[in-house]
GULUMNU-950771 format. One record per residue (C-alpha): residue number from 1; x, y, z. Coordinates in Angstrom, 3 decimals. Layout:
# GULUMNU-950771
{r NUM, {X, Y, Z}}
...
***
This chain:
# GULUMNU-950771
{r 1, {26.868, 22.945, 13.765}}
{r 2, {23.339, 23.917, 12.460}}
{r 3, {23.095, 25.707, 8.533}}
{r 4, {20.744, 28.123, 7.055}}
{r 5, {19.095, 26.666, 4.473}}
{r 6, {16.675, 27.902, 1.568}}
{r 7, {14.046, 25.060, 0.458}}
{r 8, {13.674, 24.789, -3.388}}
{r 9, {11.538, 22.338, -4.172}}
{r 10, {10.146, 18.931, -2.589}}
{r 11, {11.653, 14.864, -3.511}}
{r 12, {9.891, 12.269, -4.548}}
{r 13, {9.683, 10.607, -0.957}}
{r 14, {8.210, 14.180, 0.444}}
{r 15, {11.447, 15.779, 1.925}}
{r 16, {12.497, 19.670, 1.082}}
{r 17, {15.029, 19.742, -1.227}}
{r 18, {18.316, 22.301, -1.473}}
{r 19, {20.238, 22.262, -4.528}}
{r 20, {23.771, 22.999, -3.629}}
{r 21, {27.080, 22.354, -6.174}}
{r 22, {27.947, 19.404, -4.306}}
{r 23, {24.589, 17.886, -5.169}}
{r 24, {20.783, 18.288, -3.339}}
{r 25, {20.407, 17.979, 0.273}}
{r 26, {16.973, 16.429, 2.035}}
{r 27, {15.338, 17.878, 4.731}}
{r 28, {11.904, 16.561, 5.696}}
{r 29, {9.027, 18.408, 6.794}}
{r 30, {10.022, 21.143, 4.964}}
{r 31, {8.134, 23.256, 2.261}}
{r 32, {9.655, 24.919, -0.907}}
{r 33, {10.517, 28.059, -0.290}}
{r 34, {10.775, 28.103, 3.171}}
{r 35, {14.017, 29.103, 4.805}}
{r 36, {14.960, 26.790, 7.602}}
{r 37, {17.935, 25.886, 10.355}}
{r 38, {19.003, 21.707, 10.536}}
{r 39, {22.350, 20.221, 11.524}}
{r 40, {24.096, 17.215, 10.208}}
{r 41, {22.831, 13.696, 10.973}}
{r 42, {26.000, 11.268, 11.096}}
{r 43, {26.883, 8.655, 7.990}}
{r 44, {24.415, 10.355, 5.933}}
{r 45, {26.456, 13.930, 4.242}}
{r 46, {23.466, 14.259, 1.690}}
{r 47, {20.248, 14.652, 4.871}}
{r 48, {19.848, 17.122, 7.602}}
{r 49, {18.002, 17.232, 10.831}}
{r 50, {15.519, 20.068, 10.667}}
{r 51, {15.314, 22.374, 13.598}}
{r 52, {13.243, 25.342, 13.063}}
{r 53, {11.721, 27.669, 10.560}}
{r 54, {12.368, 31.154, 9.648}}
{r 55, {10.341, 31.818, 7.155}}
{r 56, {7.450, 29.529, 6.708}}
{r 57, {5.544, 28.713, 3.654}}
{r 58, {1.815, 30.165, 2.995}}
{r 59, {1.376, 26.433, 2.072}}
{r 60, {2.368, 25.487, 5.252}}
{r 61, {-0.909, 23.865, 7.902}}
{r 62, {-0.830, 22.352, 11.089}}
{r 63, {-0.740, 18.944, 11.098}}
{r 64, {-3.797, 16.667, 12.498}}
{r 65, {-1.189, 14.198, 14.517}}
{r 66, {0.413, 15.435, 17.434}}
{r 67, {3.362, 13.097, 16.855}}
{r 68, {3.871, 14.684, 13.351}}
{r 69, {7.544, 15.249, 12.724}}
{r 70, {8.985, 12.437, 15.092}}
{r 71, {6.827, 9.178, 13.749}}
{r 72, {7.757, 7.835, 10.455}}
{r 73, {4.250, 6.939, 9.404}}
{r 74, {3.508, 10.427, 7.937}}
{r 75, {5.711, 12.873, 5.689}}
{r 76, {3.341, 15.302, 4.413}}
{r 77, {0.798, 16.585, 7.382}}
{r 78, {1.958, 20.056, 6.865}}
{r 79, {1.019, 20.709, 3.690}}
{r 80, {-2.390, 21.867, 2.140}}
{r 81, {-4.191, 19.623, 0.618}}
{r 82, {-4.341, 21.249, -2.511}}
{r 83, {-0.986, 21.779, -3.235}}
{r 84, {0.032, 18.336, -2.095}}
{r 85, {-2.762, 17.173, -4.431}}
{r 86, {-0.654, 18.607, -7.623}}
{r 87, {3.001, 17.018, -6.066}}
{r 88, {1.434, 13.351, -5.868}}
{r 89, {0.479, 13.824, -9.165}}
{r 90, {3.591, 15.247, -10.696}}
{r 91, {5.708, 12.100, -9.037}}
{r 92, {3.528, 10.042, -11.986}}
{r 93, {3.790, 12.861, -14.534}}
{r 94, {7.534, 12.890, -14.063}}
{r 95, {8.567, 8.782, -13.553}}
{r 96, {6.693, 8.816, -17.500}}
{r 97, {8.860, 12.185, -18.618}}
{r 98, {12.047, 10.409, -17.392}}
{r 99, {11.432, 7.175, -19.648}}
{r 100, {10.422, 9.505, -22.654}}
{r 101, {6.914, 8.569, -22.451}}
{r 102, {4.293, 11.488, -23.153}}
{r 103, {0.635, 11.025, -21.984}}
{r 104, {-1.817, 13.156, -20.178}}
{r 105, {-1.816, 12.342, -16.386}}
{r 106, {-5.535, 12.606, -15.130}}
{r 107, {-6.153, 15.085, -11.540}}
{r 108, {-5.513, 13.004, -8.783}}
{r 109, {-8.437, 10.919, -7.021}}
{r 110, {-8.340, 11.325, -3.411}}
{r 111, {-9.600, 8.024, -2.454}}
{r 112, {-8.438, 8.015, 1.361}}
{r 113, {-12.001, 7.672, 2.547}}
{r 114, {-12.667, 7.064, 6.209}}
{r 115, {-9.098, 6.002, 6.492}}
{r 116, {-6.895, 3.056, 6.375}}
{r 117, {-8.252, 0.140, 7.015}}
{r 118, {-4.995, -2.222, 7.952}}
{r 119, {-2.236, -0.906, 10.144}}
{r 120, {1.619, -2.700, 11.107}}
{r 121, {2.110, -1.530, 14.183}}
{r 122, {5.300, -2.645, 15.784}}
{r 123, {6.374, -3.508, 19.981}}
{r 124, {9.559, -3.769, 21.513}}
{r 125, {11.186, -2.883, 25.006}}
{r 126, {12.689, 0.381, 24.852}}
{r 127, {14.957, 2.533, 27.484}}
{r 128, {14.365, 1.364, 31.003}}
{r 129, {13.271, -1.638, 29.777}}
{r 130, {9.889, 0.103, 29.195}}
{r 131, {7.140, -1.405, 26.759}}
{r 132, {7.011, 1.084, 23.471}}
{r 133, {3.701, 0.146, 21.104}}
{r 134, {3.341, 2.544, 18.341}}
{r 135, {4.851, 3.103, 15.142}}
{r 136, {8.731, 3.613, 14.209}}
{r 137, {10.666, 6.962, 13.846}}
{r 138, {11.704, 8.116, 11.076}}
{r 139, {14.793, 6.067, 8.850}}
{r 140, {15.212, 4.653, 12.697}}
{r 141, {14.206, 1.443, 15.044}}
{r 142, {13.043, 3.611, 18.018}}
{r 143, {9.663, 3.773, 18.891}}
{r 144, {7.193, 6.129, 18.780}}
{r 145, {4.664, 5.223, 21.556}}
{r 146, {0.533, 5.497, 20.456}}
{r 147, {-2.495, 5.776, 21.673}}
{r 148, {-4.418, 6.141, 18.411}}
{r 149, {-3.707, 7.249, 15.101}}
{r 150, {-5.892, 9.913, 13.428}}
{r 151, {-5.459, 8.097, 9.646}}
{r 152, {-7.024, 5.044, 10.927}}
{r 153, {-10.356, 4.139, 9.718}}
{r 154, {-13.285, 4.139, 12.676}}
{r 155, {-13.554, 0.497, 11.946}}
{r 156, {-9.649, -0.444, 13.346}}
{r 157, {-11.264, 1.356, 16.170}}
{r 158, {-9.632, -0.859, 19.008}}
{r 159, {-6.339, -1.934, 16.949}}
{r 160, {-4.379, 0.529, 19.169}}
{r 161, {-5.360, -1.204, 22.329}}
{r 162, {-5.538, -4.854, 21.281}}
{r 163, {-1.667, -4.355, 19.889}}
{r 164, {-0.693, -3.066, 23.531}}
{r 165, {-2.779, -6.354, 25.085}}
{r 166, {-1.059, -8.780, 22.511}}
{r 167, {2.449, -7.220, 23.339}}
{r 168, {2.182, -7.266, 27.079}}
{r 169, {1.067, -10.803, 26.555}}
{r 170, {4.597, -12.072, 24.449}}
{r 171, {6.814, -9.402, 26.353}}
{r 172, {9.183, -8.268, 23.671}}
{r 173, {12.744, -7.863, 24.041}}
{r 174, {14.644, -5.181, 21.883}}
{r 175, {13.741, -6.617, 18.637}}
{r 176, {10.698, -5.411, 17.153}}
{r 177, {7.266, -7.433, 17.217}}
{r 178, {5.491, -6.698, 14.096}}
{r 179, {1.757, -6.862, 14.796}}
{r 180, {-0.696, -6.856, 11.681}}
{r 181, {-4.068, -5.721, 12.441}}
{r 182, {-6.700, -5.551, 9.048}}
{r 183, {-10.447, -4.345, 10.121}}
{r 184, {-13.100, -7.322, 8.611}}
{r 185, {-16.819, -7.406, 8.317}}
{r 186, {-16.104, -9.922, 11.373}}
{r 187, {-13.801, -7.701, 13.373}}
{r 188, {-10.044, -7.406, 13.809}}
{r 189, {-7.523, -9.870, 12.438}}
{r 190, {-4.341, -9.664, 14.006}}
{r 191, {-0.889, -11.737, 12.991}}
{r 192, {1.578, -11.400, 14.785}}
{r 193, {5.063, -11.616, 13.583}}
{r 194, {8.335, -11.963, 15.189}}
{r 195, {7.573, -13.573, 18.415}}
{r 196, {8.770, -16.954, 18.203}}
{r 197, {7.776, -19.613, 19.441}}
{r 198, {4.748, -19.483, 22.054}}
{r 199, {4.574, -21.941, 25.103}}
{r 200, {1.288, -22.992, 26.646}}
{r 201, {1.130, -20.365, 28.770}}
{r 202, {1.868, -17.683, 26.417}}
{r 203, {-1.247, -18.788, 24.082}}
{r 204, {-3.409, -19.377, 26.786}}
{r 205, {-3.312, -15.534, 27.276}}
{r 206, {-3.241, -14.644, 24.194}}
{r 207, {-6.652, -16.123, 23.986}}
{r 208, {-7.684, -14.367, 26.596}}
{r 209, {-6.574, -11.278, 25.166}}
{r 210, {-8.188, -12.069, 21.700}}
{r 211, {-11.769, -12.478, 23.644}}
{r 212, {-11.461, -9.513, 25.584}}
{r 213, {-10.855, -7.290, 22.314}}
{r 214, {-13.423, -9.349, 20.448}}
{r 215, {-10.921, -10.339, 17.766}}
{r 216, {-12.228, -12.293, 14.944}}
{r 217, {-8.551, -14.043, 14.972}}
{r 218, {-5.007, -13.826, 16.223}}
{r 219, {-2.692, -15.509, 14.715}}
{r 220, {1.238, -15.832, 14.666}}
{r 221, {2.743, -15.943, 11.478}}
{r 222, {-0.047, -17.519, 10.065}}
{r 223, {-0.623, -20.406, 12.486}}
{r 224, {-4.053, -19.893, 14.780}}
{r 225, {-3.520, -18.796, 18.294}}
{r 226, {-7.310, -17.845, 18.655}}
{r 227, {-10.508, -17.567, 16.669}}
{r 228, {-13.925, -15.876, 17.592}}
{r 229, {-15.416, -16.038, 14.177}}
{r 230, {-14.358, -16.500, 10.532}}
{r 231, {-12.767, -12.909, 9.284}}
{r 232, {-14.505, -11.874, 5.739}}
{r 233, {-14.333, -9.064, 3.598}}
{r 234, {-17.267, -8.432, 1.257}}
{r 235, {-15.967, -7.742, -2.543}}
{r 236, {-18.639, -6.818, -4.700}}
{r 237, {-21.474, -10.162, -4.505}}
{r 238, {-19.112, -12.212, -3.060}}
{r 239, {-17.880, -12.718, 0.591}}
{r 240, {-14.479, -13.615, 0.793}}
{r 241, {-12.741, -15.414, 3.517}}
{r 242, {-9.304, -14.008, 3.993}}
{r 243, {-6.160, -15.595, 4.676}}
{r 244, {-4.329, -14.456, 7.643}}
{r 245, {-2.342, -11.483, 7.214}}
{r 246, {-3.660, -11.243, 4.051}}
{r 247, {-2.668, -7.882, 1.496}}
{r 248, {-5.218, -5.282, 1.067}}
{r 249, {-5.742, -2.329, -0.444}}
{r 250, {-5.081, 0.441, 2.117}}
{r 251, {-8.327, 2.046, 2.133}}
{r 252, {-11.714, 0.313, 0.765}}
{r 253, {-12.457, 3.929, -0.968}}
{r 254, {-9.166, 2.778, -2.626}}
{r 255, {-9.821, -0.810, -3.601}}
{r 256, {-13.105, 0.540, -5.176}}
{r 257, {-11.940, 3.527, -6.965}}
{r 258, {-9.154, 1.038, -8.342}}
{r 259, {-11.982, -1.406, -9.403}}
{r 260, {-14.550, 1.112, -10.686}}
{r 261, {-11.284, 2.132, -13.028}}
{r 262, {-10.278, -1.314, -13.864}}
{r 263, {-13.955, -2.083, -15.108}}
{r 264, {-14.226, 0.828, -16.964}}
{r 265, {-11.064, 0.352, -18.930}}
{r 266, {-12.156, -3.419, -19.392}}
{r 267, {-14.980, -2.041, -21.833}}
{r 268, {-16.535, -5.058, -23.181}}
{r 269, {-13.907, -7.621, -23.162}}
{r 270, {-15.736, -11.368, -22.631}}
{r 271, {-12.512, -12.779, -21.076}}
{r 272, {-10.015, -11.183, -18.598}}
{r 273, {-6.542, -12.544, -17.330}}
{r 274, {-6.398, -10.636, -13.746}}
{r 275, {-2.641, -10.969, -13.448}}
{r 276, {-1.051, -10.926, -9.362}}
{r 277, {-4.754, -10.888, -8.570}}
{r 278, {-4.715, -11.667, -5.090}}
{r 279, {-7.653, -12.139, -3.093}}
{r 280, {-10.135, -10.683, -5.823}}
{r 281, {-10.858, -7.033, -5.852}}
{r 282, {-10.784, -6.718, -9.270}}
{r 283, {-11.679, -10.396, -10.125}}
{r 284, {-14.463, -11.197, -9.153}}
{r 285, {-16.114, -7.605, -9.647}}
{r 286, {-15.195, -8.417, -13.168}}
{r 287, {-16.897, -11.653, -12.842}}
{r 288, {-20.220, -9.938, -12.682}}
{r 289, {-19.856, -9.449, -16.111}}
{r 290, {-17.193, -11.285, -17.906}}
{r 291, {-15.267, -14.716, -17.402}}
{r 292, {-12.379, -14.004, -15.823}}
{r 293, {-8.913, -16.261, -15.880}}
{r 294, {-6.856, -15.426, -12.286}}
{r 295, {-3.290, -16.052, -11.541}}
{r 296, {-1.077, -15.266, -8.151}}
{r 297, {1.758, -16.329, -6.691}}
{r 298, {0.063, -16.846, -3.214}}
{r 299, {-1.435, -19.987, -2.342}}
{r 300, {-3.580, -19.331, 0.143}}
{r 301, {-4.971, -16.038, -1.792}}
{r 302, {-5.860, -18.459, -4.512}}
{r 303, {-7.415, -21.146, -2.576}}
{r 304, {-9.621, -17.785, -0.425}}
{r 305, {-10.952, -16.617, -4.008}}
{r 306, {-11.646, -19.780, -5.723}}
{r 307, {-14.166, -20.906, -2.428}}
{r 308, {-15.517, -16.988, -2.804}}
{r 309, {-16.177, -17.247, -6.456}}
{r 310, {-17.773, -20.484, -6.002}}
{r 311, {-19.929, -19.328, -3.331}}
{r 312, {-21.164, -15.888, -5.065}}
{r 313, {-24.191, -15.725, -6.692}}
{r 314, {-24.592, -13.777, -9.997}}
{r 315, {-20.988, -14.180, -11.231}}
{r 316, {-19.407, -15.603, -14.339}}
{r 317, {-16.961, -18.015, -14.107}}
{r 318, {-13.587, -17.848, -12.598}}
{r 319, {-11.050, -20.080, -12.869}}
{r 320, {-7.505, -19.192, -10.582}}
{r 321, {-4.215, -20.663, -10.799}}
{r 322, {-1.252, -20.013, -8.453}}
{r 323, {1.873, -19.018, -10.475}}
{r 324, {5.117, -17.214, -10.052}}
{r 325, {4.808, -14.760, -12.876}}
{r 326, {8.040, -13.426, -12.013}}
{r 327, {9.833, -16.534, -13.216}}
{r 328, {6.668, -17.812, -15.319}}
{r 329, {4.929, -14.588, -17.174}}
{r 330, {1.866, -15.949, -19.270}}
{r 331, {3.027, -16.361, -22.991}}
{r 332, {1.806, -14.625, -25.806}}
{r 333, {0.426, -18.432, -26.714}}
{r 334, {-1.687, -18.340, -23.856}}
{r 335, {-2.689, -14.990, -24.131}}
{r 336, {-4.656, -15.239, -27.475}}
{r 337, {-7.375, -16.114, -24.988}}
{r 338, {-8.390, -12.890, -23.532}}
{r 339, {-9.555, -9.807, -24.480}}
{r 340, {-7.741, -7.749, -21.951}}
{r 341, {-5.358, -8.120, -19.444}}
{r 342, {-5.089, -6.802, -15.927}}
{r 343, {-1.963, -7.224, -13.913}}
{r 344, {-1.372, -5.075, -10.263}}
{r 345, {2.138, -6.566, -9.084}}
{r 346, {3.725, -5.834, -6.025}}
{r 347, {6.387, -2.719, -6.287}}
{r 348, {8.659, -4.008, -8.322}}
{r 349, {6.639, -3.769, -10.928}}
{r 350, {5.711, -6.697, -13.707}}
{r 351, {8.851, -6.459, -15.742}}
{r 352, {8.916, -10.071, -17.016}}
{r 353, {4.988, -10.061, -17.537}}
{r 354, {5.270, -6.957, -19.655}}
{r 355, {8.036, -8.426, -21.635}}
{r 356, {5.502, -11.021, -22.837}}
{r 357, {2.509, -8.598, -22.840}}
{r 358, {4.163, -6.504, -25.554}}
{r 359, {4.629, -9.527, -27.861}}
{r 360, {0.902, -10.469, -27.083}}
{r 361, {-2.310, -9.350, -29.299}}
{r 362, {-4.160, -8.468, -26.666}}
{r 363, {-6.211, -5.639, -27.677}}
{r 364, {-6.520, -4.159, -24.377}}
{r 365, {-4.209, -4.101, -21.379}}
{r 366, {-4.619, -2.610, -17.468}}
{r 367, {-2.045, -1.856, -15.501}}
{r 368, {-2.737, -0.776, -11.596}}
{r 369, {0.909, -0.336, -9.509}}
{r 370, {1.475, 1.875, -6.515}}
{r 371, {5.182, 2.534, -7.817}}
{r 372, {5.689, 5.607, -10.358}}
{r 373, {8.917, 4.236, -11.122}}
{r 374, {8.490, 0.552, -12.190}}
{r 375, {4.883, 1.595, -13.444}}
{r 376, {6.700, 3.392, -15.959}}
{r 377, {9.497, 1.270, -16.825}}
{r 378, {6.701, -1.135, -17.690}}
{r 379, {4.842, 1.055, -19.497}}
{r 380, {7.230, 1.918, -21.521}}
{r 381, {8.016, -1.721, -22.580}}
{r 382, {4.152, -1.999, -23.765}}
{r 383, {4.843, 0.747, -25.733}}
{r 384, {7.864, -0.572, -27.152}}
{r 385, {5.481, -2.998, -27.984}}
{r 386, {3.426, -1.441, -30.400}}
{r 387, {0.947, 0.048, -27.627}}
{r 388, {-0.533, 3.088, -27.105}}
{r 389, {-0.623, 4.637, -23.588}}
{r 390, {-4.417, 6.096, -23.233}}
{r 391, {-5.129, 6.930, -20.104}}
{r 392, {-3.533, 7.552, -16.651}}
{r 393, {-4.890, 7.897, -13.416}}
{r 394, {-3.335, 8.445, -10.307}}
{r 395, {-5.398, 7.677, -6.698}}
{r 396, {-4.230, 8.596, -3.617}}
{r 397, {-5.296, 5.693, -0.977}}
{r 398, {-1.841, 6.416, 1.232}}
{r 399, {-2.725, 10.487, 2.344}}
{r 400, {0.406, 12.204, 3.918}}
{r 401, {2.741, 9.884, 2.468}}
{r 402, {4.973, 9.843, -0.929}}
{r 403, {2.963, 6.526, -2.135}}
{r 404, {0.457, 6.838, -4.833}}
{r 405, {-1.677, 4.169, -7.257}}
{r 406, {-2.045, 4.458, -10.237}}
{r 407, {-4.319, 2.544, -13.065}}
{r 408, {-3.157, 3.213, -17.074}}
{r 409, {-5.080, 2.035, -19.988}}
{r 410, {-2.843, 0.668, -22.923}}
{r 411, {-4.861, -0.258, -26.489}}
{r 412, {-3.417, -1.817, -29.385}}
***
C-alpha cells in the first residue's frame, strides 16, 4: 500500500520528516516540502520506503554518485550545498538549545577537501554465491557492489581495486569482511577484519596481492600479512608512523582545520593536557610551541606518537601516557598543571572527564567531538561548572552525511 506524503522538515540523521498525530514519520532522500509516494517497510511503523516524487523541491540537485539512494554511505547528495550548509549547522545550534545552553554557533567550515582519505569497505558472497565488494545498503547487510566512489580522495586512488584483490584472495562467505584502507605518505594501508584465521596459502597470496597494488601494508586485525614500506603520515614537523588500522580524521582538510582551531583557542597557554589524543594531530602541532602533556587509551597510538615526538625537530616536549579516561578522568589535582585543556573523545562524548574539568581551574578548556549530542551534554557540565561557552565552530569533514565536528572554546 503506498501513501501520499507532504515533507515538512528534515531529522537529524538527514531523512524527510512528516509530522502526523501519531508521531513523525522518516523518509530519506527526501526534501522539505516536497510531496512524495513510499510504502511501509516491515517492523519499523515510524519509516517508509520512498518511491517517487510529485512535487520536487527547488533545493533539490542531482546527485554526483550513481548509486545514490540505494548505498548507505551517503544521505544528503540531493541537496544544494547551500542549504545543506545551514541544516549541518542547525543540528549543533539545536543539540545546545535542547540542554538550555545559549551561544552563537559560527557558519559552518566546509573542510571536505579533496575527499576522504580512509574508507571501510566491506566483502561478502551475495545471491548466487556471487562476490559483492562495495559498501552496505542502507539500515541493511546487502551489498552495494563498487567500482569507485566519487567522495574518495585521489590519493585512495586504487583502494577500490586492492579491496576486490584482498577479497578474492580470503573468499568470504555470507558474513561481511570488513576491509580498512587509510591513504599514507607511503601508500595504502589495509587491515583486514573478519577473516579468521589465514593458512599458508591464503597469506602467500595475499602477499602477492599486496605487491601487485603496491600496498605499504596489509594486515589482519593488526597482525602483518605483508609490508612494502613503513606507512607514515606527516603531522605538522613530525612524521608519524601509524599503527595499523589506526583512527584518522576523515579528511586531512579536516584534521587541519580542527588543529588550526585548536591552536588558536590555545592562545598562549605554556602547558597543554591533549586529552584522547590519539596519534597527534593536535599534539604535537601544539608542541611547536608549547609543552604538551598527552593521554589515550590506545597503546599502540601512544607508543606511534611518543617515537614521532622524539624524532621531530623543532618541538617542545611531549610527554604521553596511555589511560582509560573513561574510568580514570585526570583530577582537578593533576590539572593545576596546565593552562588549557584539550580533549576530542570518541562519540560518546567525555562525560567523566568533564565531570572533573568543571571542578578544575583551568583557565582555558577545548573541546573537539563529532557528536552534537554528547558535545553538548558536556558542555553543559563545564558550564555548570562555572564556565563560559565562547565560541563554537562546526566543520564539516563527513559531506553528504548527518556527521559534523565541532571545536568550542570554554574560559573561566
Amino acid at each position: 500500500m503506498t501513501e501520499r506524503l507532504t515533507i515538512t522538515r528534515l531529522g537529524d540523521r538527514g531523512d524527510g520528516v512528516v509530522e502526523t498525530p501519531k508521531g513523525p514519520i522518516f523518509v530519506p532522500y527526501t526534501l522539505p516540502g516536497e510531496i512524495v509516494t513510499a510504502e511501509p517497510i516491515a517492523g519499523h511503523p515510524d519509516r517508509r520506503r520512498f518511491l517517487h516524487i510529485e512535487r520536487a523541491s527547488p533545493q533539490r540537485i542531482a546527485p554526483i554518485c550513481p548509486h545514490f539512494g540505494v548505498c548507505g554511505g551517503c544521505a544528503m547528495q540531493h541537496w544544494s550545498l547551500a542549504e545543506y550548509h545551514v541544516w549541518k549547522r542547525s543540528l549543533v545550534a539545536d543539540a545546545l538549545d535542547n540542554v538550555g545552553l545559549t551561544a552563537a554557533v559560527d557558519a559552518l567550515i566546509d573542510a571536505h577537501g579533496q575527499g576522504r582519505r580512509r574508507a571501510v569497505l566491506h566483502a561478502r558472497r551475495g545471491q548466487k554465491d556471487v562476490l559483492e565488494v562495495g559498501f552496505a545498503v542502507q539500515r541493511s547487510h546487502h551489498m552495494v557492489a563498487i567500482d569507485r566512489c566519487p567522495i574518495l580522495a585521489p590519493i585512495l586512488e586504487g583502494a577500490v581495486r586492492a579491496a576486490w584483490a584482498v577479497a578474492e584472495a580470503l573468499k568470504p562467505a555470507k558474513k561481511p569482511l570488513d576491509i580498512h584502507v587509510t591513504a599514507t605518505n607511503s601508500g595504502l594501508d589495509v587491515d583486514m577484519r573478519g577473516s579468521g584465521p589465514l593458512d599458508a596459502t591464503v597469506s602467500r597470496e595475499l602477499a602477492r596481492v599486496a605487491e601487485r597494488h603496491r600496498l605499504a601494508r596489509l594486515t589482519r586485525h593488526g597482525e602483518l600479512v605483508a609490508q612494502q614500506s613503513q606507512p607514515l603520515l606527516q603531522i605538522g614537523r613530525a612524521q608519524v608512523p601509524l599503527p595499523p588500522g589506526a583512527f584518522l580524521q576523515a579528511t586531512a582538510e579536516g584534521e587541519e582545520t580542527l588543529a588550526r582551531l585548536v591552536n588558536r583557542h590555545v592562545g598562549r597557554a605554556k602547558a597543554i593536557a591533549d586529552l584522547f589524543c590519539g596519534i597527534g594531530p593536535f599534539a604535537l602541532r601544539l608542541a611547536e610551541r608549547m609543552r604538551v602533556a598527552a593521554v589515550d587509551v590506545d597503546q599502540a597510538a601512544i607508543d606511534a606518537l611518543t617515537r614521532a615526538a622524539s624524532t621531530a625537530k623543532g618541538v617542545k616536549p611531549v610527554t604521553a601516557q596511555a589511560r582509560d579516561l573513561f574510568r580514570r578522568p585526570l583530577m582537578p589535582p593533576e590539572l593545576k598543571a596546565f593552562d588549557a585543556v584539550v580533549f576530542d573523545p570518541p562519540r560518546q562524548g567525555a562525560e567523566a572527564q568533564a565531570h572533573q574539568l568543571a571542578k578544575s581551574v583551568v583557565p582555558i578548556v577545548v573541546a573537539v567531538s563529532c557528536d552534537p549530542v554528547t558535545f553538548a551534554r558536556d558542555a553543559k557540565i563545564l558550564v555548570n561548572g562555572g564556565y563560559k561557552l565562547a565560541l563554537v565552530t562546526p566543520v564539516d569533514q563527513f559531506r553528504y552525511s548527518h556527521h559534523v565536528e565541532i571545536v568550542a572554546k570554554f574560559e573561566r
